[in-house]
C-alpha positions in Angstrom: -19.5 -7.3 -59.0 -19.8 -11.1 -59.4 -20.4 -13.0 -55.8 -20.1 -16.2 -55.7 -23.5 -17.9 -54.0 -24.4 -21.9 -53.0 -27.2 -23.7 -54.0 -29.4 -22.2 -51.2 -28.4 -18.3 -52.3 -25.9 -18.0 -49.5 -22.5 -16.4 -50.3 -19.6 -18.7 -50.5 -16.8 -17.7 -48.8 -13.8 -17.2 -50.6 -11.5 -20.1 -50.7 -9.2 -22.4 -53.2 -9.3 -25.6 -51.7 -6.7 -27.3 -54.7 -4.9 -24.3 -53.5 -4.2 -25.6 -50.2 -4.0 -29.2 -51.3 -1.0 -28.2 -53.6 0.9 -26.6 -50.3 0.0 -29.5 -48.2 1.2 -32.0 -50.9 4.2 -29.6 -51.6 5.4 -30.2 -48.2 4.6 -33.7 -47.9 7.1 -34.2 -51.1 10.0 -31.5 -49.4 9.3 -30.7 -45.9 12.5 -28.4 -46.1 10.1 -26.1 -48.1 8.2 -25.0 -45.1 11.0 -22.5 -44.9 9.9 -20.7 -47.7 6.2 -20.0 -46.5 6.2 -20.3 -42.4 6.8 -16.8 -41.1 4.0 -15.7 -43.2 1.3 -18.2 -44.0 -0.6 -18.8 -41.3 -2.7 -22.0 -40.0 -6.0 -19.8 -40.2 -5.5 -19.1 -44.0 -6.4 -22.3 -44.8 -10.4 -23.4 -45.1 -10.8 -26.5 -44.9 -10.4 -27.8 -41.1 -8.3 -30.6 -41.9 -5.5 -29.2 -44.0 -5.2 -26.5 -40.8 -4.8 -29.4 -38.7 -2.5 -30.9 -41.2 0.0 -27.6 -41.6 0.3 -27.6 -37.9 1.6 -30.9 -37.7 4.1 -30.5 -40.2 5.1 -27.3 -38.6 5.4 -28.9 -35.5 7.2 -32.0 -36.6 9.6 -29.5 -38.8 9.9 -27.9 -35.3 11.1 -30.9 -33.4 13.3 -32.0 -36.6 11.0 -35.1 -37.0 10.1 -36.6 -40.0 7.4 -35.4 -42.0 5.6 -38.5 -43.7 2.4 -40.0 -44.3 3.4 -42.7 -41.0 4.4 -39.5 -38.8 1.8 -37.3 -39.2 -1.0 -40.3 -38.7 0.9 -40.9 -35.8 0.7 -36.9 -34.3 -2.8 -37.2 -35.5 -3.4 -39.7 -33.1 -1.3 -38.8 -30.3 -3.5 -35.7 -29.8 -6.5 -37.0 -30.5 -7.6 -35.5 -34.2 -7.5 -38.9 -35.9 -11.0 -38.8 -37.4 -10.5 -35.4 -38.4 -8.7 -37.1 -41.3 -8.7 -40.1 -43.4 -5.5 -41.7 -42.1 -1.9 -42.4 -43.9 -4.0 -42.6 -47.6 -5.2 -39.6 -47.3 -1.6 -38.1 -46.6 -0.7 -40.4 -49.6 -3.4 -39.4 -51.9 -2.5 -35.4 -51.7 1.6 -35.9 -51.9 1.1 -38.3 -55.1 -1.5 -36.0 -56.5 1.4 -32.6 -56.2 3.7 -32.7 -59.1 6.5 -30.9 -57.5 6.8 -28.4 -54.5 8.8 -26.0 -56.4 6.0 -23.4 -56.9 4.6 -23.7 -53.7 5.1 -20.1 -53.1 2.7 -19.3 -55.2 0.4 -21.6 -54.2 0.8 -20.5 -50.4 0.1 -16.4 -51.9 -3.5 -17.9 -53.3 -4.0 -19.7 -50.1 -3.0 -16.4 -47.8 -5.0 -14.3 -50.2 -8.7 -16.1 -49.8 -7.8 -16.0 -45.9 -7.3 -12.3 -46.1 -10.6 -11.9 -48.1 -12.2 -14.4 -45.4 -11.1 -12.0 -43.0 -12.8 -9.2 -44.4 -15.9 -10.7 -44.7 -15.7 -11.4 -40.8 -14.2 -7.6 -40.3 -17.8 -6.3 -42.2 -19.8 -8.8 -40.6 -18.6 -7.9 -37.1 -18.9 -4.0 -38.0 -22.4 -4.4 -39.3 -23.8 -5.8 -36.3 -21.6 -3.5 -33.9 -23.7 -0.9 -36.1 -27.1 -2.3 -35.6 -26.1 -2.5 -32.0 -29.1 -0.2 -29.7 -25.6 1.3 -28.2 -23.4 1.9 -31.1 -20.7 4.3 -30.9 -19.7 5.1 -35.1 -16.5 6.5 -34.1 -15.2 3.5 -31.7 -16.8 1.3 -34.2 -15.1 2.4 -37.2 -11.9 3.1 -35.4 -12.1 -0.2 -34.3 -12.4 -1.5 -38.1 -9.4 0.7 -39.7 -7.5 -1.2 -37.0 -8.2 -4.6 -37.9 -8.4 -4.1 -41.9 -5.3 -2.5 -41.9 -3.8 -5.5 -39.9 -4.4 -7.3 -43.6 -1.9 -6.5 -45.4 -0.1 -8.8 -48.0 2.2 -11.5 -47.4 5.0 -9.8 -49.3 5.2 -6.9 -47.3 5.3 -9.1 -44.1 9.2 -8.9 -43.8 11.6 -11.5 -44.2 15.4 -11.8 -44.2 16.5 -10.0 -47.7 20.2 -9.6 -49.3 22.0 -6.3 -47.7 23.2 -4.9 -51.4 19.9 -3.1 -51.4 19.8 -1.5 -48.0 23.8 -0.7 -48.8 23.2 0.9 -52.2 20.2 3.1 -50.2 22.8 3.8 -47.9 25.2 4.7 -50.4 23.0 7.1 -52.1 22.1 9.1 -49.1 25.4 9.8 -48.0 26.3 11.0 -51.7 23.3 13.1 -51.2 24.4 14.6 -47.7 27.9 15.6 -48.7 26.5 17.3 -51.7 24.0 19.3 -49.6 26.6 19.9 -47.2 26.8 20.3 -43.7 23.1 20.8 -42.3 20.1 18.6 -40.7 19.2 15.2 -41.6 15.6 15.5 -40.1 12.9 17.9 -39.3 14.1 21.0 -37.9 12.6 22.1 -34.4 12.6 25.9 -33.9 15.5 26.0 -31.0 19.2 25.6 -32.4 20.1 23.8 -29.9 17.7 21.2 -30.0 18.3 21.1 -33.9 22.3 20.6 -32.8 21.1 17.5 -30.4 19.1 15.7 -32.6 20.6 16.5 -36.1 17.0 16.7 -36.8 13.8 14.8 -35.9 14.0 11.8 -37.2 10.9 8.9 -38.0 10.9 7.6 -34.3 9.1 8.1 -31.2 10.0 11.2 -29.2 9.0 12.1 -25.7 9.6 15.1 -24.2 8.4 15.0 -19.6 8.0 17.3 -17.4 6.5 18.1 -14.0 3.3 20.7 -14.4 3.6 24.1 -15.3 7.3 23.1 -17.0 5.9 24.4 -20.7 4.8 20.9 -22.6 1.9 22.3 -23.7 3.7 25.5 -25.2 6.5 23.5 -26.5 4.0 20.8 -28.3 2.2 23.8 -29.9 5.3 25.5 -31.1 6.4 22.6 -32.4 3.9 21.6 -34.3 2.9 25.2 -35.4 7.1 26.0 -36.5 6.7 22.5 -38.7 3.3 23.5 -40.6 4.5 26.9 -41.3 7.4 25.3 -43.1 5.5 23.1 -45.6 5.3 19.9 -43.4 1.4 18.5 -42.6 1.0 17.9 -39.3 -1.7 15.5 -37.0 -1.9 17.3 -33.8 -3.9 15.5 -31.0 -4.4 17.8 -28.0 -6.1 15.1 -25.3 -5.9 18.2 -22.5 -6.6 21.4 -24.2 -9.8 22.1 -26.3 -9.2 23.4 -29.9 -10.1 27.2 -28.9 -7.7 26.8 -26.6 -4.5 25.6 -28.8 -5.7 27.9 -31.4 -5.3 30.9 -29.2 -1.7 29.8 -27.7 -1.0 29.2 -31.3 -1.7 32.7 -32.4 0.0 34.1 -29.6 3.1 32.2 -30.3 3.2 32.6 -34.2 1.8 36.6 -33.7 4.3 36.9 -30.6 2.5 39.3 -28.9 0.9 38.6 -24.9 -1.7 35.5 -24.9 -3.7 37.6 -22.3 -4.3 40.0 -25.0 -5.2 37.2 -27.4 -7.9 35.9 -24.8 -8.7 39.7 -24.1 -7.9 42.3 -27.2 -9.2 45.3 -25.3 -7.5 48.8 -26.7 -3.9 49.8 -26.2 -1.3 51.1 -26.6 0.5 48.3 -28.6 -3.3 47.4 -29.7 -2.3 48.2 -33.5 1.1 46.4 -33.5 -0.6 43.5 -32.3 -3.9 43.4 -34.4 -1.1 43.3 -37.6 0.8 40.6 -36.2 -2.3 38.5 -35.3 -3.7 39.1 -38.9 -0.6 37.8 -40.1 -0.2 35.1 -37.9 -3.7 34.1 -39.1 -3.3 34.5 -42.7 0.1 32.2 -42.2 -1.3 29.9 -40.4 -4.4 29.2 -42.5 -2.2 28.2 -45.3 -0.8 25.8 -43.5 -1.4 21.9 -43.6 -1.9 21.5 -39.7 -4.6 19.0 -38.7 -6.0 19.1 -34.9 -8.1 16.4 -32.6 -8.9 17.9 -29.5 -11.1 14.8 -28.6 -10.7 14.6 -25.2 -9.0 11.1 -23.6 -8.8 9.9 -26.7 -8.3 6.4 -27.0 -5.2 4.9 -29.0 -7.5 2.3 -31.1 -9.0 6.3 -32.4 -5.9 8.3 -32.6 -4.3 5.7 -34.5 -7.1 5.2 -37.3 -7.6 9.1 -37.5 -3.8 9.5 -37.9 -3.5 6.5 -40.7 -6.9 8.3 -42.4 -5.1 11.5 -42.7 -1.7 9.8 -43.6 -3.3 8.4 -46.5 -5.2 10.8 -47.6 -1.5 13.1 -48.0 1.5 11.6 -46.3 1.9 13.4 -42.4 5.7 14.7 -41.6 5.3 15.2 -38.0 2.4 13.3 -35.1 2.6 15.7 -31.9 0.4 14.2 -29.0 -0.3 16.2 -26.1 -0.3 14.4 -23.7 0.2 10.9 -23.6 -1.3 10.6 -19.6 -4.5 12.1 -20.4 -5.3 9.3 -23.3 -7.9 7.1 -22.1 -7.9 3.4 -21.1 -9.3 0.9 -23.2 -12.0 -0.5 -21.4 -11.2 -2.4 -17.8 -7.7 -1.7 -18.5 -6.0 -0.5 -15.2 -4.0 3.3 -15.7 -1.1 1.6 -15.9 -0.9 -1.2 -18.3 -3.3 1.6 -20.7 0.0 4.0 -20.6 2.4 1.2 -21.8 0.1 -0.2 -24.5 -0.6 4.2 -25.7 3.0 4.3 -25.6 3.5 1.6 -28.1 0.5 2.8 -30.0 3.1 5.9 -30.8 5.9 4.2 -31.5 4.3 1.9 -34.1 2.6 5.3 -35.5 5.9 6.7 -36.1 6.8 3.3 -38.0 3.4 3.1 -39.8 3.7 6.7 -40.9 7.3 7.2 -41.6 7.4 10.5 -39.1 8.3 11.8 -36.1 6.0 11.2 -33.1 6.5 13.5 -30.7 4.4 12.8 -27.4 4.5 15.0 -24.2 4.6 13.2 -21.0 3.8 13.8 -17.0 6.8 13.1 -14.5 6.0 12.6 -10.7 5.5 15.6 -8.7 7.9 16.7 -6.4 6.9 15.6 -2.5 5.1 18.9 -0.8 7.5 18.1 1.9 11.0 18.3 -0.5 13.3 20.6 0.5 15.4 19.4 -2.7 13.8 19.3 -5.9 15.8 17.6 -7.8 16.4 17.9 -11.7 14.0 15.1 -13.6 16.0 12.0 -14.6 14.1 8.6 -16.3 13.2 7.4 -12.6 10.7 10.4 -12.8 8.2 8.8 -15.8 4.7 8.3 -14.4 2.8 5.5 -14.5 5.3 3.0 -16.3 8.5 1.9 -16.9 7.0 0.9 -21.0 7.9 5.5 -21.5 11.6 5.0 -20.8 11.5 1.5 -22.9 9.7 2.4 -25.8 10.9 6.2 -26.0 13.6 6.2 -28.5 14.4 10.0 -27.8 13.3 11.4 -24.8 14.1 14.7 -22.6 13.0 16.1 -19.9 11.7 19.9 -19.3 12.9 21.9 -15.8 12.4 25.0 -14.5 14.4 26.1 -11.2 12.5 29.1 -11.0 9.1 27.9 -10.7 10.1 26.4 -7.2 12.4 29.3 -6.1 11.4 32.2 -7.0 15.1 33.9 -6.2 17.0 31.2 -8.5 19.5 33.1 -10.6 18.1 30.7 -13.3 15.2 33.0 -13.6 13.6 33.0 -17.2 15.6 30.0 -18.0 13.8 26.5 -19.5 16.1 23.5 -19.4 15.5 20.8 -22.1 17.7 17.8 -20.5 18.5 14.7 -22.9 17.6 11.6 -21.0 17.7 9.3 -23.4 18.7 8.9 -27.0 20.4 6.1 -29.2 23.3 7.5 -31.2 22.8 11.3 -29.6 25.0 13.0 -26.7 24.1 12.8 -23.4 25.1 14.5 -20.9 24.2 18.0 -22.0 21.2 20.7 -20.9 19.9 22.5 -23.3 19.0 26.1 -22.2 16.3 28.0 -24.0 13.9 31.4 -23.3 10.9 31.6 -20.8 8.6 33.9 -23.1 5.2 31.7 -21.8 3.3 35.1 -21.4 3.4 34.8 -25.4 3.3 31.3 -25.5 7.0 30.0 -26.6 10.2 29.5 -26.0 13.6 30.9 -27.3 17.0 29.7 -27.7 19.1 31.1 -24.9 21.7 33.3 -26.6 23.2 34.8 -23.5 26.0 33.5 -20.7 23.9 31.8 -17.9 24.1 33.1 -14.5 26.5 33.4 -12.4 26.4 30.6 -9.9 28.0 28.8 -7.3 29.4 25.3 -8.7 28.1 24.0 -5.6 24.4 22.7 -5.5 21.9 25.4 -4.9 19.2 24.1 -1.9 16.7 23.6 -4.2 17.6 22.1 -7.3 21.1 20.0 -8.3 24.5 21.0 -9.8 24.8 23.0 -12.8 27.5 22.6 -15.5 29.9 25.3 -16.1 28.8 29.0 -17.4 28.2 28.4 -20.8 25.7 30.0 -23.9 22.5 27.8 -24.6 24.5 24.4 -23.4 26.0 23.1 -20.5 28.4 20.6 -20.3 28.9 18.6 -17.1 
């Protein structure tokens, strides 16, 4: 590969200086042009010092609805002070007469954009290289921390921009041609309880959070999840920042195998010993054939779970993110607990933009007061840390069980999964599935609840009326 050296040997960096005289001249002749070019072309693509200087006057003249001419801009020059950083009203002059026409500036703002994104790479690998040579230097932080920023350079056309509907309508068109033909059925990912399925319609490519108290079953639901998915052809990124890999491995097993995760940790001869050394061989064989990925690093950082995630996304597109769980990521450093859960909670939402998937991350809700005589059913209010979970959350639901505080509930063996939040889905409704935790997962409830008293019991709220697998208030 040619680089392009000075007289001294040194690399030039890259840059196309008639380039950005073209755009400055371009908008010297049609101001009005700047429309074209200023949600994308930044002041830092350009080189040379005085043509930024010069964009950010016109931008800043365009934003005052001031005219943009050679007298104007000497007169902002001097105004703040950046005269000599120019050569005055001729120079203005000089540039406009030498532009023969602003239509292509477009392309001439692309070439301009373009040398500042290979600019920027050179700084990226400079930076990297002596964060390498570093006596402390941490390869996986460092390399994290250059997926980040490299893929933060992306080309101006795929920046956005306001575009004519008749695509987005024609998309539209054709997937709703598609779904009558299919029939009735889901229109995302199917989770492995009906009634979930029946909520969502599906998981679709946003951020999903599912909260609970301790000891509610986020842990089993995440692994279910994620296992159900990858036994059904989708890849999945699973990042377990609580459990090590041994650990989700063996739940997994025991859910898949459905036979007791005590006898997973312990297979000691019995009685049901030869039933469940077939399942577990077939849960193994089915499970090895299956494109699940797993990071049990613990605390993991967002800056790391987000580059390890894009890795595997383009190495083969990922269908499902499951993070367990979101308050045992770590803080970036002297970041206070607080502000680190809203800025990992974005970090999973933008995922589930970057990849095109659901992002389904697990979530801690307050405990209950030692003192409570009430506990009450978990609502939004509950979120640890942040209010950033109940803003950024495009889905989330909340996991209860009335038996783990009272142990003579008549809800015994019941899980609720209660809807919280959820654009375009019902609220309003709990979800009832199976306590089977001694195997590691979770059924759909196919029985009547029951029976109950429509008043509040002492220990938890009001219960909707006897119904199978949903309530309805």
């Amino acid at each position: 590969m040619d680089i392009e050296r000075n007289d001294f040997g040194l690399i030039e960096a890259p840059r196309s200086i008639d380039a950005e005289q073209a755009v400055i001249g371009a908008l010297m002749l049609k101001p009005s042009a700047l429309s074209q070019i200023d949600d994308w072309l930044t002041e830092d693509d350009f080189y040379d010092r005085s043509h930024r200087l010069i964009y950010r006057a016109v931008r800043e003249l365009s934003g005052r609805e001031q005219a943009v001419d050679p007298i104007s801009m000497a007169e902002w020059f001097e105004v703040n002070g950046l005269a000599d950083n120019v050569g005055g009203p001729g120079y203005f002059l000089d540039i406009a007469n030498s532009t023969p026409s602003a239509a292509n500036i477009v392309g001439y703002s692309e070439i301009v954009a373009e040398k500042g994104r290979l600019r920027a790479a050179m700084r990226i690998g400079t930076e990297l290289t002596a964060a390498a040579t570093g006596r402390h230097a941490d390869s996986s932080i460092i390399i994290a921390k250059g997926m980040h920023e490299l893929t933060q350079l992306q080309p101006a056309g795929t920046r956005g921009g306001l575009m004519p509907i008749k695509g987005a309508l024609k998309s539209l068109f054709e997937t709703m041609v598609e779904r009558h033909a299919a029939g009735p059925g889901l229109l995302g990912l199917a989770t492995p309880w009906k009634g979930i399925n029946t909520w969502t319609k599906g998981l679709r490519p946003v951020f999903y959070v599912v909260a609970a108290r301790p000891s509610m079953g986020k842990s089993i639901f995440a692994i279910e999840m994620a296992a159900h998915a990858a036994l059904n052809g989708v890849r999945v990124g699973f990042f377990s920042a609580e459990m090590t890999e041994a650990e989700c491995m063996a739940r997994m097993v025991a859910c898949v195998a459905r036979v007791p995760y005590e006898w997973i940790e312990q297979p000691i001869d019995c009685d049901e010993s030869e039933l469940y050394w077939g399942r577990v061989t077939a849960a193994y064989d089915a499970l090895c054939k299956a494109d699940l990925l797993i990071d049990d690093t613990p605390g993991i950082r967002r800056g790391h779970m987000r580059a390890r995630a894009m890795r595997a996304h383009r190495q083969k597109p990922l269908g499902l993110i499951v993070l367990d769980h979101l308050h045992d990521m770590g803080e970036e450093a002297g970041e206070e607990k607080r502000i680190a859960v809203g800025r990992n909670t974005q970090a999973c939402k933008d995922l589930a933009k970057l990849c095109r998937c659901p992002v389904i991350a697990m979530a801690q809700l307050s405990r209950p007061p030692k003192t409570a005589t009430i506990i009450h059913r978990p609502t939004l209010t509950d979120l640890r840390e942040t209010g950033e979970i109940e803003q950024k959350g495009d889905v989330i639901a909340a996991l209860h069980r009335d038996d783990y505080y009272d142990k003579n509930s008549s809800m015994k063996g019941i899980v609720e999964f209660i809807p919280l939040k959820g654009r375009n889905l019902r609220l309003g409704e709990t979800i009832y599935l199976g306590n089977v935790f001694e195997q590691m997962r979770m059924t759909d409830w196919e029985s009547d609840l029951p029976s109950f008293d429509a008043s509040p019991s002492p220990h938890t709220g009001g219960w909707g009326r006897k119904k199978r697998g949903i309530s309805y208030p």
